[in-house]
C-alpha positions, 0 to 999 in steps of 0.5 A: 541525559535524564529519563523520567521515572516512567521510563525507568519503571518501563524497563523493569517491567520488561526485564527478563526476571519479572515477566511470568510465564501466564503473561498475556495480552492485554486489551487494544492501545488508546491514544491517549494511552499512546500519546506518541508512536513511540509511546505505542511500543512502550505501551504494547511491550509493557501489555504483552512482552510475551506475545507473538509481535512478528514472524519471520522467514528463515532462509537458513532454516527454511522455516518460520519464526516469532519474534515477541514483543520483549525481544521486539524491545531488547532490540530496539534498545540495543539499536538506540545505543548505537545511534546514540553513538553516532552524535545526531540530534533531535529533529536530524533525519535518517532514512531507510530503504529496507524490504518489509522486516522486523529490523524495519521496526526496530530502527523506527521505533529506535530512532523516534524514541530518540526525537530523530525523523524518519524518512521511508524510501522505495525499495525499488526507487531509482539511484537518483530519486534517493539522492534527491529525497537524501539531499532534500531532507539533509538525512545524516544517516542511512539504513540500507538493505545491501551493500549492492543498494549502496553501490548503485547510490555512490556515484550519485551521492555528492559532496553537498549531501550531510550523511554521515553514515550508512548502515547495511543489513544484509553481511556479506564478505564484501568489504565496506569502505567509510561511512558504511558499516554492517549492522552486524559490527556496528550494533552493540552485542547487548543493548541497554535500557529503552531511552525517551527524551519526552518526544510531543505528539505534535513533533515531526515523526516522519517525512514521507515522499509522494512519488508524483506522475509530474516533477520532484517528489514532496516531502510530506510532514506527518507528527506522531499525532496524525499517524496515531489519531488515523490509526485509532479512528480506523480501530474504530472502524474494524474489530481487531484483537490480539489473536489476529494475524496481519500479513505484511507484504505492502512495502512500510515505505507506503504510509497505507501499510505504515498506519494500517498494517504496522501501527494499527495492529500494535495498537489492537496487539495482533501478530504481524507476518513478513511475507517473503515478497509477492512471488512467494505471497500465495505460499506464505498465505498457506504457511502463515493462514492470516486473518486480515489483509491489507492490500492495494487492488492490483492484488486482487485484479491478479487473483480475479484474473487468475480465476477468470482463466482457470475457469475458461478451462472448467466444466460447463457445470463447474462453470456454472456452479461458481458463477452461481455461487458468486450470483446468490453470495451476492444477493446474501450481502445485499440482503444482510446490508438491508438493500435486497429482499430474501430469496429462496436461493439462500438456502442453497448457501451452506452446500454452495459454501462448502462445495466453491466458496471455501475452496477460494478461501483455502487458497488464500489461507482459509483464515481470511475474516478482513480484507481491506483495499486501498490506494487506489480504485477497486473495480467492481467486478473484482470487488462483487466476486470477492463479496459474493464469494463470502469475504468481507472485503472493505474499500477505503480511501485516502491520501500520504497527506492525510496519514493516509485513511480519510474514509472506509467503509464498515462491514455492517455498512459496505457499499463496495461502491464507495469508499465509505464514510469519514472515519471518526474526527474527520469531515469532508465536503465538496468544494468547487469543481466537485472536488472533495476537501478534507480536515482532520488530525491526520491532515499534514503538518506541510510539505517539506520546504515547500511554503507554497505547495502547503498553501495550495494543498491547504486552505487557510481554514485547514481544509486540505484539497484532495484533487480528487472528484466526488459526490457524498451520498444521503448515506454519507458514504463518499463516491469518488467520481474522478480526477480533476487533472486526469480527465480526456476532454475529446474534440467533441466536448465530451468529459472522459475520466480515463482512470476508470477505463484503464481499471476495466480494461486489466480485467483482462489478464492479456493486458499488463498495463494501461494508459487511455489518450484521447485529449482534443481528439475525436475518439479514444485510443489505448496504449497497452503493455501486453503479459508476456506469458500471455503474448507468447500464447497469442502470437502462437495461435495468430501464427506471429513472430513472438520475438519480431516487434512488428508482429505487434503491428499486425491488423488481425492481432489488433483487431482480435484486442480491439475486439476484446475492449469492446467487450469489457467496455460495453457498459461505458457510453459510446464515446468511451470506446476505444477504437485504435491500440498500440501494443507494447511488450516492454513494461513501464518501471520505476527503472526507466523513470514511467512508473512511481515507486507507488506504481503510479505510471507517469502519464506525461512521460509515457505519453512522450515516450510513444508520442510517435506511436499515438500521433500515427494512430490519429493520424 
C-alpha cells in the first residue's frame, strides 16, 4: 500500500524531534480543512501535537491524567497496524461495545483512517440485541470492554455471524480462547506511521443502530461528510476554543455525544474529560471544573429534583432567597433577549449572584460557561431554573438520522421553548399532519439494508420525516408540539400527547418512571415506577410494609400520589388529568427488554407487560 506524500509530511510533523516545546494550539478545523473525520484528527494533530486532547482517571494511581494529541496519534497508529494485520477490507465492519475512553478514539480513529465502518454499541445493551446488530452488519471484528461482555455474547453468537476476532480492553488473569484476544498482547509494543488510504467524504463512516420502542433496531448509514458538516454548522452556533473543557459522560454510542461531544471539540481543539460514570459525575465535575456540558434532560431533571428537596428542609428565608434569585435571574435573561423591560430588581443581582447563585455553580464545577440539552424534551420548569440561576443553557433538537442536530438554540437568541432555529445548510418545513420535515447534509445516507424503511423515512425530494409535530415560529425558532404515534386519543375525542405529562410528572423525585395510558378510554391513568429511596420514606410514614407489594395497592397511598399529580398537572387542561395510578418498584431496564439502550421505554411491551394492572384500573 502507497500513501500519498501528504501522509508522509503528516508523520514527520508529528515526530517526536520536530515538535518544540512553545508548540501551541492553533485556530478551530474547518470542513473543508478536514475533508473526512479521519481527516480531522490529522489536522487537529499537526495543529497541536502537545495540547491536552484527553483526561483520564486512574484507578491505580487514584488520580487524573492528559493524554495530548501526539501520543493521542502514536496510538492510533499502533492500533492500525494491528488491525492491519487482521486481513479486513475496506468498507468491513467492526463494532465496539467500550465505556467512554481514550481507547474508544484510538480504534475510531484507527479503523476510519483505514476505510474500515464502525458500528457503536450500547454498553448496557442486552446479549441478544448485540448479536442482531453483529449479524445484521456482518461485523468482522469486535472491540469489547471485558472478558465478562463476552462471555454473556458466546451463547448467542452462531455459526451464521463472520467475526473473526474479538478483542478485550480491560486484562485480567482469565484465559482467552480463540477469536478473543487482550488488546494488551494483541497491539504491537510500538506502532508505525499514520496510514490513509484516501478515505471520500461521501464513504460510509459508521452504522449506527437506533434502538426503536417497537421491532429490531435500524441500521442508520452516516458518511464522514454528514457527521463532519453537523459538527461545523453547530461550531457555528457556539463559541468554542481550545482552552474549553468537555466532560464526557454520555455514552459515544450515542451519535449526540459522538458529533457533539467527540468531534466537535476536535474541530474547536478543546480538551475532552472522561468522567468515571454517572455515580461519580458530581465528584469528577469538582475534579475536573469543565467549561461545557453536553447532556441529555434527565440529568438536569435529577439535579433539579435534588435541589427542590434540599430546599423543603431550608429556611423560610433561604426559601425565599433562592426562589428570588431564580425570579429576577429569570426577567434578567428575558431583558437581555429583548422579550422583557428593565426592572429595579436587577441591581439586586451581583448580591444575589454571590450569595445562591455561585453556590449552584460551585457545585457543578464553578466553571460551567455552556450547557447544552438534548435527545430529548427539557421541561420548562427545570430549564427557567437553571437559566434564572445564571447558566446559559441551550436546548437543541435532532435525530441519529440526521447526525443528529437539526436545530439549536444560540445564546444571543434562546427560546428555552424551542429548540431553536435550523443550524446552517439545514431547512425544515412542516409537512402533512403537522410534522416537521427535514433536508440537510447530515441527512442519512439510508437504512442498512433496509430499502424500504429508507423511502419512508426519505421522500424522493430528499426530505426526511421526522415523526415528530411541530409549528416554526415568525422567529424561525421551531416549537415541537408532539409525536405523531405517540398521541392518547380518549373516548371523548380529545388528543392527548402524553410525552409531555409523563415530563411533568418526574418532576417530582418520588416518581422514577412514567408511562400515561388512556387510548379510547374515557380518562387518563398512570403507570408509575416509584424511587426506592423515596418509597422506604413514604411507606414508613403511611405505616405500610416497604417490602409487601400489596402496600402498593393501599387507598391512602394512592390517593396522597393522585394528589401529588394533581399539583404538577394543574396547568394542563381538565381532561390531562390523571385520575387512577398503578404504582410499581421494580424499574423498566434495557435488561428486561422495557427500556432501549437511549433509555427510551418500549411502551408497547410496558403496556403488555401491566395489561392486567391497567384493565383492572378502567375497570
Amino acid at each position: 500500500m502507497t500513501y500519498p506524500m501528504t501522509i508522509a509530511a503528516f508523520n514527520d510533523a508529528i515526530d517526536e524531534s520536530t515538535i518544540t516545546d512553545h508548540a501551541k494550539p492553533m485556530d478551530s478545523i474547518s470542513r473543508e480543512q478536514a475533508g473526512t473525520l479521519y481527516g480531522l484528527f490529522q489536522e487537529r494533530v499537526k495543529r497541536s501535537p502537545q495540547h491536552t486532547a484527553y483526561r483520564s482517571y486512574s484507578h491505580s494511581r487514584n488520580e487524573w491524567y492528559d493524554t495530548t494529541w501526539q501520543q493521542v496519534a502514536l496510538q492510533v497508529a499502533r492500533w492500525q497496524d494491528a488491525l492491519a494485520s487482521e486481513n479486513l477490507s475496506r468498507g468491513d465492519c467492526v463494532a465496539i461495545n467500550l465505556k467512554n475512553c481514550k481507547e474508544w478514539v484510538f480504534f475510531d480513529q484507527a479503523a476510519m483512517g483505514l476505510g474500515l465502518v464502525v458500528v457503536p454499541l450500547y454498553p448496557d445493551d442486552r446479549p441478544d440485541s448485540v448479536a442482531y446488530i453483529l449479524h445484521d452488519a456482518d461485523v468482522k471484528l469486535l472491540f469489547l470492554q471485558n472478558a465478562a461482555q463476552w462471555r454473556r455474547l458466546v451463547p448467542v453468537i452462531t455459526e451464521s455471524h463472520n467475526i473473526q476476532r474479538v478483542i478485550i480492553n480491560n486484562f485480567d488473569e482469565e484465559t482467552l480462547s480463540a477469536p478473543a484476544v487482550y488488546a494488551k498482547t494483541w497491539l504491537p509494543e510500538n506502532g508505525g506511521k499514520l496510514r490513509d488510504i484516501d478515505t471520500e467524504a461521501q464513504q460510509l463512516a459508521s452504522i449506527i443502530y437506533t434502538s426503536g420502542t417497537t421491532g429490531r433496531a435500524k441500521g442508520v448509514m452516516l458518511s464522514h461528510h454528514n457527521m463532519l458538516s453537523v459538527a461545523a454548522a453547530s461550531m457555528q452556533c457556539t463559541d468554542l476554543n481550545d482552552s474549553d473543557v468537555f466532560l464526557s459522560f454520555l455514552p459515544l454510542s450515542h451519535t449526540f455525544e459522538r458529533t457533539a461531544g467527540y468531534y466537535l471539540p476536535m474541530m474547536a481543539g478543546a480538551t475532552i474529560a472522561y468522567s468515571r460514570g454517572i455515580a461519580q459525575l458530581a465528584e469528577d465535575m469538582q475534579d475536573i471544573k469543565p467549561s461545557i456540558m453536553i447532556a441529555v434532560p434527565r440529568i438536569f431533571e435529577r439535579i433539579y429534583c435534588r435541589l427542590q428537596t434540599q430546599l423543603s428542609s431550608q429556611s423560610f428565608v433561604a426559601n425565599g432567597l433562592f426562589k428570588a434569585t431564580a425570579k429576577i435571574g429569570w426577567k434578567r435573561f428575558q431583558y437581555q433577549q429583548n422579550k422583557g423591560r428593565w426592572h429595579p430588581t436587577f441591581l439586586l443581582w451581583p448580591i444575589l449572584e454571590k450569595l445562591v447563585a455561585s453556590k449552584v455553580h460551585a457545585r457543578l464545577g464553578g466553571n460551567i460557561r455552556l450547557i447544552v440539552s438534548g435527545g430529548a424534551a427539557l421541561s420548562p420548569p427545570v430549564s427557567k431554573l437553571f437559566i434564572g440561576l445564571g447558566f446559559c443553557l441551550l436546548q437543541g433538537y435532532g435525530l441519529t438520522e440526521t447526525s443528529p442536530v437539526i436545530s439549536v438554540n444560540k445564546p444571543d437568541s434562546n427560546d428555552p421553548v424551542s429548540v431553536g432555529k435550523p443550524i446552517p445548510g439545514v431547512s425544515v418545513m412542516i409537512g402533512q399532519n403537522d410534522e416537521l420535515l427535514t433536508r440537510g447534509p447530515g441527512n442519512m445516507l439510508g437504512y442498512w439494508n433496509n430499502h424500504k424503511a429508507t423511502a419512508q423515512m426519505i421522500n424522493a425530494d430528499g426530505w426526511l420525516h421526522t415523526g415528530d409535530q411541530a409549528r416554526i415560529g415568525s422567529n424561525g425558532h421551531i416549537y415541537i408540539t408532539g409525536r405523531i404515534k405517540d398521541i392518547l386519543i380518549l373516548s371523548n375525542g380529545e388528543k392527548v400527547p402524553p410525552g409531555d405529562i409523563e415530563t411533568a410528572i418526574l418532576m417530582d423525585d418520588i416518581f422514577e418512571q412514567a408511562l400515561v395510558v388512556g387510548e379510547g378510554k374515557p380518562h387518563l391513568a398512570a403507570l408509575l415506577v416509584l424511587n426506592t429511596d423515596h418509597w422506604f420514606r413514604v411507606a414508613k410514614e403511611l405505616g405500610l410494609d416497604a417490602f409487601n407489594r400489596n402496600s402498593l395497592r393501599n387507598k391512602t397511598l394512592n390517593t396522597m400520589v393522585i394528589h401529588r399529580l394533581k399539583d404538577l398537572l394543574h396547568d394542563f387542561p381538565a381532561y390531562a388529568k390523571i385520575r387512577r395510578v398503578v404504582l410499581i418498584l421494580e424499574p423498566w431496564t434495557v435488561e428486561n427488554d422495557l427500556m432501549t439502550p437511549t433509555m427510551k421505554i418500549k411502551r408497547s411491551k410496558v403496556l403488555t407487560v401491566h395489561k392486567a394492572e391497567i384493565e383492572n384500573m378502567y375497570g
